[in-house]
C-alpha positions, 0 to 999 in steps of 0.5 A: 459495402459488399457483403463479401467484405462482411460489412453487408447491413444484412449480415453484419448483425447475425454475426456476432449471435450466430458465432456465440450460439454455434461456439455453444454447441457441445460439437464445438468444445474443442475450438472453445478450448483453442480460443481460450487457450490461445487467450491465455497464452497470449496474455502471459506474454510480454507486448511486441506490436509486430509479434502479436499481430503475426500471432493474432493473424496466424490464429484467426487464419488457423482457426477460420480453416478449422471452421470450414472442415468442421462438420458445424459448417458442413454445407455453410454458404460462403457468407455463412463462413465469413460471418463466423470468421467475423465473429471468431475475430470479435470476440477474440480482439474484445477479450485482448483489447486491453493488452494490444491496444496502445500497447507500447510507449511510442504508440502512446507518444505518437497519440499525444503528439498528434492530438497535441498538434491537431488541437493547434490546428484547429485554431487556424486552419479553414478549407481554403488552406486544404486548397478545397473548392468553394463548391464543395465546402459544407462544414455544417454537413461535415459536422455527421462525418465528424461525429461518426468517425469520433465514435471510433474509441467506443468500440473495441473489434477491429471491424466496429473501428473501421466501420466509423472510418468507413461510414465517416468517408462514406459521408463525405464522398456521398457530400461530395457526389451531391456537389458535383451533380449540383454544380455540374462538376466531373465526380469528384476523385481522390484530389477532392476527398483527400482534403475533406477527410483531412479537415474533418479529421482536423476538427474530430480530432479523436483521441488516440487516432495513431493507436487506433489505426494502427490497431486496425493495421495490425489486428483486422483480418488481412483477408478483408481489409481489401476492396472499398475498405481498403481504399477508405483507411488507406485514405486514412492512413494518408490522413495522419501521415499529413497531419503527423508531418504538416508544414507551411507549404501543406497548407499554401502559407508562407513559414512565418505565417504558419509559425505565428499561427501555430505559436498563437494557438498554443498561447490560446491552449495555454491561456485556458490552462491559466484561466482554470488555475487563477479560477481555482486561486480565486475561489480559494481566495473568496473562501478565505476572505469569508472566514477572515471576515468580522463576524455579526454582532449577535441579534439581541433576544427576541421574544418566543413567536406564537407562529409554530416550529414548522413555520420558522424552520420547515423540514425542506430547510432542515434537510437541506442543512443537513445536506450541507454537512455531507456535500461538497460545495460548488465551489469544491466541485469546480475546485476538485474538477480545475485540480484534476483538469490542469493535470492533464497534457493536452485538454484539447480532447476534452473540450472538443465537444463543445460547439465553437470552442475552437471557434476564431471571431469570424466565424461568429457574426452578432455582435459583440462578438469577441466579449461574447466568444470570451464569456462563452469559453470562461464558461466552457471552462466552469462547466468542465471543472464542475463536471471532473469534480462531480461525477453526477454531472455528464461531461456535455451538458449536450447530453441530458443526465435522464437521457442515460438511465443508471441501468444503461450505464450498468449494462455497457459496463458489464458487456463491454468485456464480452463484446455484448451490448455494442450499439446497433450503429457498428453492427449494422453499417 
């Protein structure tokens, strides 16, 4: 990306820092007192998607026009300039995230709708429907762009969310480019990158997808959402429009086909929701047949042993009675967890980062493959129900509990409401 789109890996890290230390300059009270002011404001007043962007737009536009007759700026390069607009944008969005972000019922709605149908989606839908050529499709490849364009919800500034969307098509576009050279193909245009972004995006299925877009919409300064930026998210525009409207003929099926497809994964999602409950029934079940049961007859007296205390009950099993009495039991964990998991409208999101949980029979090939595939899903279940009732437990069992020290965890949670702390990822791309 150009740096004049203020995506330049070389100037994207100054800043942040640089609006921070200039913003503690004695000479820039007056903008300190704008900005907070304008926050406060802003927060005291009742949510209008359409008249908070204006606000927010009119404000950075302002302010970004104030900077440059500021004698802080005086004799600034241009790039020096856009990095304090940046910076202005940032810290301004991070502290008004949770008042615009979702902020009205049909945004909300719109989310759920979309994740709900996506997750369908993804039981049945294969590159061919996308009518993408053989030659381009790559799914192992297409796994990197999935994952950049989930990390969209760890971010709260406009340009850190769009920086996923833009490494994600980044992604595919270079996958596409090496195909074609590969294959001697012409440079493959809109008609091939379309249908890739729109797969990709089928199978990330990122949560809140609708309000982040339209976040990005409302809240990315109007004057640098042009050039490579521009033509990525209004790729991504196109993208949700698809799958907001999909139909038969969108994926060359006919409409009984497609409607079997679509009933099919829906008894599959509501399968999982059954397959919890009657795991929750079972343990309940177990756990009364134990009380219920007769109780052994009491072992007659045995002579005192010569072997010492220590030995007939050492201190690891004391202490692990003791434990005992304070802990829940796995069976509570997984309990706990399958309660607060079949609360939830769609768990689609929640299993998604769980490798070939969503995967059909074909694309397995041991064999055995549909007890294999079946045993694997009970168990993805297990794990997500003793994951929600312990909070010890990471919620992929990909991810490593000491990879993720308490002290990391404590720092996010108090830099996220500054801004502070962001990974490196969205500050460099």
């Amino acid at each position: 990306m150009e740096n004049s789109d203020g995506f330049g890996s070389t100037t994207a890290p100054l800043t942040w820092h640089d609006f921070l230390e200039r913003m503690r300059n004695p000479m820039a009270t007056d903008f300190v007192k704008a900005i907070k002011g304008f926050i406060v404001r802003f927060l005291n007043e009742a949510p209008d998607a359409e008249a908070d962007s204006k606000a927010v737009q009119e404000f950075l536009a302002n302010m970004e026009a104030a900077f440059r007759a500021h004698s802080l700026w005086a004799g600034s390069s241009e790039e020096e300039l856009e990095s304090a607009g940046e910076g202005l944008e940032k810290y301004v969005m991070t502290k008004l995230f949770g008042r615009v972000f979702a902020s009205t019922p049909e945004d909300v709605e719109c989310d759920k709708e979309l994740s709900h149908k996506i997750s369908l989606l993804q039981q049945f839908v294969r590159p061919e429907h996308l009518d993408i050529k053989p030659i381009y499709q790559n799914e192992g490849s297409w796994l990197l762009a999935q994952k950049e364009l989930q990390k969209i919800n760890m971010y709260k500034a406009p340009r850190d969310k769009l920086v996923c969307i833009l490494s994600c098509c980044k992604v595919i576009n270079n996958l596409l480019l090496n195909a074609s050279i590969a294959s001697n193909e012409e440079y493959p245009g809109a008609d091939e990158f379309l249908p890739v972004l729109i797969y990709v995006t089928i199978k990330a299925n990122p949560s809140q997808l609708h309000s982040n877009l339209a976040y990005i919409q409302r809240f990315r300064r109007e004057t640098r959402l042009v050039s490579e930026a521009a033509y990525f998210f209004t790729n991504m525009l196109s993208t949700e429009s698809f799958l907001t409207n999909i139909n038969a003929k969108a994926l060359s099926m006919d409409e009984e086909e497609f409607q079997r497809n679509m009933d099919s994964s829906q008894s599959l999602l509501s399968g999982l929701l059954d397959t919890a409950e009657n795991y929750s029934n079972q343990t309940d079940q177990d756990l009364l047949n134990v009380s219920n049961s007769e109780p052994l007859e009491p072992k007659k007296h045995q002579p005192e042993t010569t072997q010492p205390k220590s030995y007939i009950e050492s201190e690891d099993s004391r202490s692990l009675k003791e434990y005992g009495k304070d802990h829940a039991s796995v069976s509570d964990l997984e309990e706990k967890g399958a309660a607060e998991l079949l609360r939830e409208e769609d768990i689609s999101p929640t299993l998604n980062d769980f490798p070939y949980f969503f995967a059909r029979t074909g694309d397995l090939t041991i064999s055995d493959v549909e007890d294999l595939l079946n045993s694997y899903k009970q168990l993805v279940v297990k794990y997500v129900c003793l994951a929600r009732g312990s909070p010890s437990l990471p919620s992929n069992p990909q991810q490593r509990i000491s990879e993720v020290p308490e002290t990391t965890a404590l720092k996010v949670a108090v830099d996220s409401d500054t801004g502070k702390g962001l990974p490196s990822s969205a500050e460099d791309s």
